[in-house]
C-alpha positions in Angstrom: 0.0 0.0 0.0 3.0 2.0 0.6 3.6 2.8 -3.2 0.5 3.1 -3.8 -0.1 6.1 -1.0 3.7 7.0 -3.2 1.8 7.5 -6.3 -0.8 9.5 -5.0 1.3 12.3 -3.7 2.9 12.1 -7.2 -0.1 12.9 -8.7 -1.7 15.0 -6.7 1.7 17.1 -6.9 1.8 16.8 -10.4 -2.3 18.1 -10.7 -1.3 20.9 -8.1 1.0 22.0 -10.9 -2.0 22.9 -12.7 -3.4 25.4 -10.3 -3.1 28.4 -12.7 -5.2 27.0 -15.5 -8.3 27.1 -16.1 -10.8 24.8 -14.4 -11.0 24.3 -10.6 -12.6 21.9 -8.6 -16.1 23.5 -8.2 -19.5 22.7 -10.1 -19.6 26.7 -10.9 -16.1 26.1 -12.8 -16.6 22.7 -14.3 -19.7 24.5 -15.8 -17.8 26.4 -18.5 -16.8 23.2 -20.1 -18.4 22.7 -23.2 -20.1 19.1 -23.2 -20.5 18.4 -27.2 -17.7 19.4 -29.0 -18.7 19.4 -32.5 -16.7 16.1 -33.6 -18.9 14.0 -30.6 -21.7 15.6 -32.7 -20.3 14.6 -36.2 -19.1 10.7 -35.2 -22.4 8.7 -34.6 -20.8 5.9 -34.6 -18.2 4.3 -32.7 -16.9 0.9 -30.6 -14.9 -0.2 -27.8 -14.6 -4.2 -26.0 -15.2 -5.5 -22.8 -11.6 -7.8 -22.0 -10.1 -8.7 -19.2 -9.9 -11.3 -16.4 -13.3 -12.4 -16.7 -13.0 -13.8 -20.4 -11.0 -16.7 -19.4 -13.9 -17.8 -18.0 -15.9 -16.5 -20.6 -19.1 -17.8 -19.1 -22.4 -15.8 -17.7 -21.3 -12.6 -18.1 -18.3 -9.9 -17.1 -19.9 -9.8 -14.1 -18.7 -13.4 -13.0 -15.9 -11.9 -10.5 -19.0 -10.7 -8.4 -21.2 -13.6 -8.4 -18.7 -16.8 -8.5 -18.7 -15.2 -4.8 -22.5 -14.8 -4.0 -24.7 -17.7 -3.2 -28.1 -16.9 -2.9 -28.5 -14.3 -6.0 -31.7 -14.2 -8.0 -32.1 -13.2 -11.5 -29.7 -12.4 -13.3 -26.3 -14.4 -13.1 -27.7 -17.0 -10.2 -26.3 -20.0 -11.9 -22.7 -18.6 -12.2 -21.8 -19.7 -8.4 -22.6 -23.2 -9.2 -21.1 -23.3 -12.4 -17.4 -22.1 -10.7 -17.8 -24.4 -8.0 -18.5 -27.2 -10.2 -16.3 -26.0 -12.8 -13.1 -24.9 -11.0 -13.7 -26.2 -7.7 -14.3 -24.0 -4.4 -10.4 -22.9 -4.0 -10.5 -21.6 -6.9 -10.5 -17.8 -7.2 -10.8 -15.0 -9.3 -6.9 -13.8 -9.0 -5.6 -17.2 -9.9 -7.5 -16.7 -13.8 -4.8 -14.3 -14.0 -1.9 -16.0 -14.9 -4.0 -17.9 -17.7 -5.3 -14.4 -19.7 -1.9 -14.7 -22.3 -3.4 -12.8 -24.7 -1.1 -14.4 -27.3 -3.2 -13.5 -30.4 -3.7 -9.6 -29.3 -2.9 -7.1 -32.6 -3.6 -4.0 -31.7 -3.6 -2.9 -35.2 -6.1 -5.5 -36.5 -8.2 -5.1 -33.4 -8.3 -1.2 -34.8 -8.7 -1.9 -38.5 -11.5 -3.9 -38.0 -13.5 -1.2 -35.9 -12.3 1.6 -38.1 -13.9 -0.5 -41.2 -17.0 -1.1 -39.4 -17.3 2.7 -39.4 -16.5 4.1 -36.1 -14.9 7.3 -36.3 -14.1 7.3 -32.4 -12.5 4.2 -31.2 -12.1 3.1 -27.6 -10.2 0.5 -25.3 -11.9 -0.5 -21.9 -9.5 0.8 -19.1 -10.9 -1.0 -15.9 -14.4 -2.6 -15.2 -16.1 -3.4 -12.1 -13.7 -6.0 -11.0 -10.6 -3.9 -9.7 -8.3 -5.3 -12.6 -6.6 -2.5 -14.6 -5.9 -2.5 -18.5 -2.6 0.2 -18.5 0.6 0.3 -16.9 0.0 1.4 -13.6 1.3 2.8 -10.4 -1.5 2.8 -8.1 -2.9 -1.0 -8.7 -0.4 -3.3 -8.7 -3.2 -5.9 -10.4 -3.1 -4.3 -13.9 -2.4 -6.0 -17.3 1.1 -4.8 -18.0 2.4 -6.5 -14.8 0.0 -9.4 -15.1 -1.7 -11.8 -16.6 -1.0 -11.1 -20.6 2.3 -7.9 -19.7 0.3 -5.6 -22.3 -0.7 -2.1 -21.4 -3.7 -2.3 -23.3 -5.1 1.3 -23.1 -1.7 2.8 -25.1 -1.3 -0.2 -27.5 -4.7 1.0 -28.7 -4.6 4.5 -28.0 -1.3 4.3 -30.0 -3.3 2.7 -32.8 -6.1 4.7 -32.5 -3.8 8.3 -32.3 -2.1 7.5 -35.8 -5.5 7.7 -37.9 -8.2 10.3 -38.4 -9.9 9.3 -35.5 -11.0 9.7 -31.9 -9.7 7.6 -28.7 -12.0 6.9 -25.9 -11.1 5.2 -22.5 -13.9 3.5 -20.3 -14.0 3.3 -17.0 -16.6 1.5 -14.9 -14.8 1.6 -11.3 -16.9 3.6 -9.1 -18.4 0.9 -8.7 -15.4 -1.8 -7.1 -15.8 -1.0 -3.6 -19.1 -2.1 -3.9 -18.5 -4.9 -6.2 -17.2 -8.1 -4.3 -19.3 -9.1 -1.5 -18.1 -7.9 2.7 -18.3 -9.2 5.9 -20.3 -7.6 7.9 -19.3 -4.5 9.8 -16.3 -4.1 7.5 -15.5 -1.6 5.1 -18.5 0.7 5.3 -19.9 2.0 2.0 -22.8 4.1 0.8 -25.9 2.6 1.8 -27.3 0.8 -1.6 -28.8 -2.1 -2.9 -26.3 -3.2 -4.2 -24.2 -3.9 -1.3 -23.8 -7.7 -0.5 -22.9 -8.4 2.9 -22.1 -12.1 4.6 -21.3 -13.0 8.2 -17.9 -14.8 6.0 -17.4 -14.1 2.7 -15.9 -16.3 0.4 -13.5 -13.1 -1.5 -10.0 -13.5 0.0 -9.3 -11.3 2.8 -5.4 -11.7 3.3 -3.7 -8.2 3.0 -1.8 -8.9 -0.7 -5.4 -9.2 -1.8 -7.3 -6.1 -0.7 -6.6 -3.8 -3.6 -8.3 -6.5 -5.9 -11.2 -7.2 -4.0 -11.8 -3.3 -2.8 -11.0 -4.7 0.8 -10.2 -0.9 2.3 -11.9 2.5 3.7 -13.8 4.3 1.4 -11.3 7.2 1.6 -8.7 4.3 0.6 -11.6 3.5 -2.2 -11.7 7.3 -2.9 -8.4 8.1 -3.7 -7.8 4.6 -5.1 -10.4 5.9 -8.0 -9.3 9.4 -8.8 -5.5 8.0 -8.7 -6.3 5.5 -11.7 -8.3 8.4 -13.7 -5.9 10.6 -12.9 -2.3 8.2 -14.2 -4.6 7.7 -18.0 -5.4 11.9 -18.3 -1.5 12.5 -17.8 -0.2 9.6 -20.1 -2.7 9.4 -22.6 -5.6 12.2 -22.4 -8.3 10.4 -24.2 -10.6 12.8 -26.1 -13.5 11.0 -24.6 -13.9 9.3 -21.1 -17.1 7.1 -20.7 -18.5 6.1 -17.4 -20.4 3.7 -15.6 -22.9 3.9 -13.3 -20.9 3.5 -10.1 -19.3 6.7 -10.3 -22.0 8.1 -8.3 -20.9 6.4 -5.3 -17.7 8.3 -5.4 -17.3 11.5 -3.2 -18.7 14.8 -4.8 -15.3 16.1 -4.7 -13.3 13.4 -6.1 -15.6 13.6 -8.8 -15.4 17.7 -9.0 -11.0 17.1 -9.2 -11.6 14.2 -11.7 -13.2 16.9 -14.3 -10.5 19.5 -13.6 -8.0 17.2 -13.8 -9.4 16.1 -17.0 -10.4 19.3 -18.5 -7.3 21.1 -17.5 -5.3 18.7 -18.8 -6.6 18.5 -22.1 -7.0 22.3 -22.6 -3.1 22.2 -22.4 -2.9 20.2 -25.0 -5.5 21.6 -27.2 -8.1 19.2 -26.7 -11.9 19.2 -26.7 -12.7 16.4 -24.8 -16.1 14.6 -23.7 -17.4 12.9 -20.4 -20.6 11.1 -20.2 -23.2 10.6 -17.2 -25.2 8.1 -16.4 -27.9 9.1 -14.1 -26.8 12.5 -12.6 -23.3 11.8 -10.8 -22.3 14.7 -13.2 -24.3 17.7 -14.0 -25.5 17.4 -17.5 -24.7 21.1 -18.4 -21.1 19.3 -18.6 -21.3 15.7 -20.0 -23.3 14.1 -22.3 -26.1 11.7 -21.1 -25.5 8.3 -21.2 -28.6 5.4 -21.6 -28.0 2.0 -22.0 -29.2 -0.3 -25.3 -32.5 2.4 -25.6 -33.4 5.5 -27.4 -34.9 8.8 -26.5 -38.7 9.4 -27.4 -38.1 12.3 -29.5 -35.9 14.9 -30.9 -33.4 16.1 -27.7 -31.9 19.5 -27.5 -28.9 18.1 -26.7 -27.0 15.3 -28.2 -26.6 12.1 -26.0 -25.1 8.5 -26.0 -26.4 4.8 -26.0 -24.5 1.8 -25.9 -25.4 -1.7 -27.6 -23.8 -4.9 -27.7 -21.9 -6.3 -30.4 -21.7 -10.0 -29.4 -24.5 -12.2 -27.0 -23.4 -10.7 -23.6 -20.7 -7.5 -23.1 -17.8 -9.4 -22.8 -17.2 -12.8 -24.6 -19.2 -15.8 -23.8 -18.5 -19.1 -24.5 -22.5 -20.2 -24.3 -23.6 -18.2 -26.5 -22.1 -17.5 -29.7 -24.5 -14.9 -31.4 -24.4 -11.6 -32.4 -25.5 -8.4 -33.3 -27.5 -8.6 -36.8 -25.7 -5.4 -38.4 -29.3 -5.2 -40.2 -30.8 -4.4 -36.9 -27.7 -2.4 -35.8 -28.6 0.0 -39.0 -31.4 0.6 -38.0 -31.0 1.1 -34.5 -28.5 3.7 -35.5 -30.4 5.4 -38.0 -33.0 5.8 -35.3 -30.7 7.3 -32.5 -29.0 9.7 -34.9 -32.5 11.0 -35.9 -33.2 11.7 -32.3 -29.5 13.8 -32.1 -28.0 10.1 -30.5 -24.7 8.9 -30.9 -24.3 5.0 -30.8 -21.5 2.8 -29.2 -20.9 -0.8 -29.7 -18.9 -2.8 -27.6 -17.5 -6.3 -28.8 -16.3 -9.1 -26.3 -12.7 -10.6 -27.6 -12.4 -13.9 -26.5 -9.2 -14.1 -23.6 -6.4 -15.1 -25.9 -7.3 -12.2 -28.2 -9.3 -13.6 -31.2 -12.1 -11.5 -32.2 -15.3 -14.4 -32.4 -16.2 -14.7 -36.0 -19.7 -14.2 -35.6 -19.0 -10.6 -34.1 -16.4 -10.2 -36.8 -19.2 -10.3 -39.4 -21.5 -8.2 -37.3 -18.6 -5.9 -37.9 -18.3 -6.1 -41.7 -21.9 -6.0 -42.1 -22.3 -2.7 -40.5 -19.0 -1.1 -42.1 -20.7 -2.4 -45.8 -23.6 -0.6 -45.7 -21.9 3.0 -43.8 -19.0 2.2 -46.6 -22.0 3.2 -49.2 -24.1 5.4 -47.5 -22.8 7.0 -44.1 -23.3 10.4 -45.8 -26.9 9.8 -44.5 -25.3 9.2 -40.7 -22.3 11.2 -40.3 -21.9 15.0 -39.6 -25.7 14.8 -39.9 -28.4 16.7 -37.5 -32.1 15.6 -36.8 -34.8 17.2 -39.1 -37.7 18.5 -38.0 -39.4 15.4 -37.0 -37.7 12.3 -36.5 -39.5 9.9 -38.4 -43.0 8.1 -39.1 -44.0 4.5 -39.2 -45.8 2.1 -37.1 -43.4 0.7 -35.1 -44.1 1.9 -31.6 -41.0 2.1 -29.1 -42.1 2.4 -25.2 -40.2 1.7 -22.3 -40.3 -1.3 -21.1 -42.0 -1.4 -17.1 -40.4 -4.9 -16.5 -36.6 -3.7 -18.0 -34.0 -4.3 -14.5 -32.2 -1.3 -16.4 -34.5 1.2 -16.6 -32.9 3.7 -13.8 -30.2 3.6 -16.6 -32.6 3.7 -20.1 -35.2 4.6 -21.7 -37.2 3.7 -24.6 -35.6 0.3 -25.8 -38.6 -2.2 -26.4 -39.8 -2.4 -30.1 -35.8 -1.0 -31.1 -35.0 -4.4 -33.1 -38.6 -4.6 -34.4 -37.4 -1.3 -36.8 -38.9 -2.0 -40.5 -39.4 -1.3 -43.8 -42.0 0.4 -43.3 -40.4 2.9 -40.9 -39.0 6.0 -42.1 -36.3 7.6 -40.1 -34.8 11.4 -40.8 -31.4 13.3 -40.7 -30.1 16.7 -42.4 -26.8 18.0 -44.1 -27.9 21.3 -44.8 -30.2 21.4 -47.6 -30.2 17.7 -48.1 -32.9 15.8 -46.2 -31.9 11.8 -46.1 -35.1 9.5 -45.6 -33.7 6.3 -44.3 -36.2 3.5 -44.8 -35.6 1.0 -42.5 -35.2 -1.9 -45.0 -36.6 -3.0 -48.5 -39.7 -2.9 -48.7 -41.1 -6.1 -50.9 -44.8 -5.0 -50.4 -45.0 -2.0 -51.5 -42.5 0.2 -53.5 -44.6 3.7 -53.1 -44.7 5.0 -50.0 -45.5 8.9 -48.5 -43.3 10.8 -46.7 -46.1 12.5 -44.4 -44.0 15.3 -43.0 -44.1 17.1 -46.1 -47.6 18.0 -45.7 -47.1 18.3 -42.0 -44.0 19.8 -40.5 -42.0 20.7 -43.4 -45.1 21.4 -45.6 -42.7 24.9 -46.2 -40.0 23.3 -47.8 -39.9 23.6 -51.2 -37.9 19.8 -52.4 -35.6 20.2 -55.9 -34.7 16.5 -56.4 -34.9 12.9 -55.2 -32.4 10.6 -55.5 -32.1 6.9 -53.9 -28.6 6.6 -52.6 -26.9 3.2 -54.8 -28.8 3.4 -57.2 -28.7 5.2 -60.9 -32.2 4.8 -61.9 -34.3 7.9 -61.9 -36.6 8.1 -58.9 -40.1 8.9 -59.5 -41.6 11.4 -57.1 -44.3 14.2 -56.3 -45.5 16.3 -53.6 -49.2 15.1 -52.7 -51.7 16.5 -50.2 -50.3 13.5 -48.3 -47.2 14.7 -48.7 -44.2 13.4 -50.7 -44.3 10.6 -52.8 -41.7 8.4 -53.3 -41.3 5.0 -55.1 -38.5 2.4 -54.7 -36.3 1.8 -57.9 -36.8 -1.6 -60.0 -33.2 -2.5 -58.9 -32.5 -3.2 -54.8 -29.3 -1.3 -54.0 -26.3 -2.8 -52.4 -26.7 -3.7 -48.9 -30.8 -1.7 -48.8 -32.0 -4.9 -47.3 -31.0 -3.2 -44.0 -32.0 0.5 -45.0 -32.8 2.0 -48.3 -31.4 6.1 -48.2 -34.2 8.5 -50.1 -31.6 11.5 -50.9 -34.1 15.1 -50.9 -32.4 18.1 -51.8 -34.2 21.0 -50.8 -34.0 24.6 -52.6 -32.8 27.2 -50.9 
């Protein structure tokens, strides 16, 4: 513990250094940052993994460090107790996977190609989950990646990647929620007072001392520090233009948060940087980060643009039961949908342990970056239009969804049709982005042309892919538009209606 209390001082030194610029540690200061820089706005579309300890089991979920220890769960993930204990035996634990994570098929460089064909235009690398276990080189946890398990400092061998192209790097962090993570004895280590504590008279997480910075086994001033000193070692080595966070950091101390963001923000204004922070929930004031909803969409239009994440493969991180994917169809869609509501989409694939990308999510991946290949002009550096869509899917929150306190409106998203229309603008082009190829009918009316944009006065329409001539007129119904004779590369997922307006 004694180098890790080392490292602290050396970083709180080195962010004392920074007292003369521009951010301090107070709401009314952190307020100034601008939360959507205008290349968050332009992306729409980018990916990042869940790896690490947990995919050498690669079974349940990346929450298996948490309940391989807890007995008597419900729901969700109640089966992966029994399954270690039968699997591994009861002196098995979650430290000793560590020496069998090699890695030995990591590329850095094909991880990046592969996301950056797929279409992303920001590009992330997971920095540490829930389970204590970091993915960079680091002072403060001894029990990181570099030292460990695989000896790769994953967040710079993809940041490095990531910093040589045209694009944006993104580190994730979902820590704020480790002290609360592995189960306690009772009376030990007071916490927050939550749900989602899990206290036993004796717990089965090791409690011997060369242990306790794994298993969160300290104060929650320890836990405190322990969380801005990780945050703080990635802002001065690698200053990600974005950091994402979990839902945990709002068990962190109001002022650990407050000198996260000036760290952050000061940090990256000496280096020229307009950076990004998301919130899930309200552990940060939204006048400063962008909102944050998991696998759901808004119900309309938002003034401000916002974030949703989505899965690539069956589960986060890889697992070995279920070999499924995304269908990038479906993932079209989905995105066309968000980015008409002013949404920005993340996916997150699950490498297997040794490195290997699963195939299925590999053609999830070359799906997607097929049909933005042809037509992202309809998704990037877009803004909504003045309605989002029409059609007759209906999307509604679901009342029985465990993750609602962190969504929204998610049931009915992979549902999205053919005969749903979904909107974006480019200045005076209007995209219409049918959600598929519609086999029943090839006419179809674009409503808000006799509604909301009954004003606009529409000079051409062209179907994106295709060189026939499209046949078109403005109704009382509003614009009519007919399919061409010839389905367009890759329009099984979305057809693009291209409307340029006059001025």
């Amino acid at each position: 513990m004694k180098n890790v209390l080392t490292a602290f001082s050396l970083l709180f030194t080195c962010c004392g250094s920074l007292a003369a610029a521009p951010y301090s540690a107070d709401w009314d200061s952190l307020k100034r940052h601008e939360a959507v820089p205008e290349w968050f706005a332009d992306a729409k579309l980018c990916v990042y993994f869940h790896w690490g300890v947990y995919s050498v089991p690669a079974w349940g979920s990346e929450w298996y460090p948490r309940w391989m220890y807890i007995h008597d769960r419900e729901g969700w993930g109640s089966d992966i107790y029994e399954y270690h204990k039968n699997t591994y035996g009861p002196e098995m634990h979650y430290h000793d996977f560590i020496p069998q994570w090699k890695a030995d098929k990591f590329d850095a460089k094909e991880w990046v190609d592969m996301f950056e064909d797929m279409g992303a235009k920001f590009i992330g690398s997971i920095a540490e989950h829930h389970d204590g276990f970091s993915l960079w080189d680091s002072e403060v946890n001894e029990w990181n990646s570099a030292v460990m398990g695989p000896g790769i400092d994953v967040v710079k061998a993809i940041g490095d990647e990531v910093k040589k192209r045209d694009l944006k790097y993104m580190a994730t962090f979902h820590h704020g929620f480790h002290m609360m993570f592995y189960p306690k004895p009772e009376n030990t280590w007071l916490r927050p007072v939550s749900r989602h504590n899990w206290v036993y008279e004796d717990v089965e997480v090791p409690q011997d001392e060369q242990y306790r910075t794994l298993y969160g086994n300290m104060t929650y001033d320890e836990a405190n520090e322990l969380w801005l000193g990780k945050l703080n070692e990635v802002i001065e080595a690698h200053c990600p233009d974005y950091i994402w966070m979990d839902f945990g950091q709002r068990y962190i101390k109001e002022s650990h948060r407050q000198q996260f963001l000036a760290n952050y923000f000061n940090k990256a204004a000496a280096e020229g940087k307009d950076v990004v922070v998301n919130t899930k929930g309200t552990f940060f004031p939204t006048d400063l980060a962008v909102v944050n909803v998991e696998r759901a969409t808004m119900e309309d239009i938002t003034s401000e643009v916002w974030i949703t994440d989505f899965i690539l493969g069956a589960s986060w991180c890889y697992n070995q039961a279920k070999r499924t994917a995304l269908d990038p169809k479906q993932a079209i869609r989905m995105l066309a949908e968000v980015v008409s509501k002013n949404g920005v989409m993340l996916l997150s694939a699950g490498p297997m342990a040794d490195g290997t990308m699963p195939e299925e999510q590999v053609e999830a991946m070359k799906g997607i970056g097929a049909w933005m290949k042809l037509y992202g002009e309809a998704i990037y550096e877009t803004r909504p239009f003045v309605v989002f869509g029409e059609g007759p899917t209906e999307l509604k929150r679901d009342p029985e969804d465990v993750w609602n306190e962190y969504g929204a409106i998610k049931k009915g998203l992979k549902k999205l049709n053919a005969k749903d229309i979904r909107y974006t603008q480019k200045g005076d082009t209007v995209y219409a982005i049918q959600l598929g190829w519609n086999n029943e009918q090839s006419e179809r009316e674009l409503t808000v042309f006799a509604g909301d944009a009954k004003g606009l006065k529409v000079k051409a329409v062209s179907v994106l892919g295709s060189k026939e001539p499209v046949k078109w007129k403005r109704t009382k119904k509003g614009l009519l538009v007919t399919q061409p004779k010839v389905k367009p590369a890759e329009a099984d997922a979305a057809l693009v209606y291209r409307i340029d307006l006059s001025n």
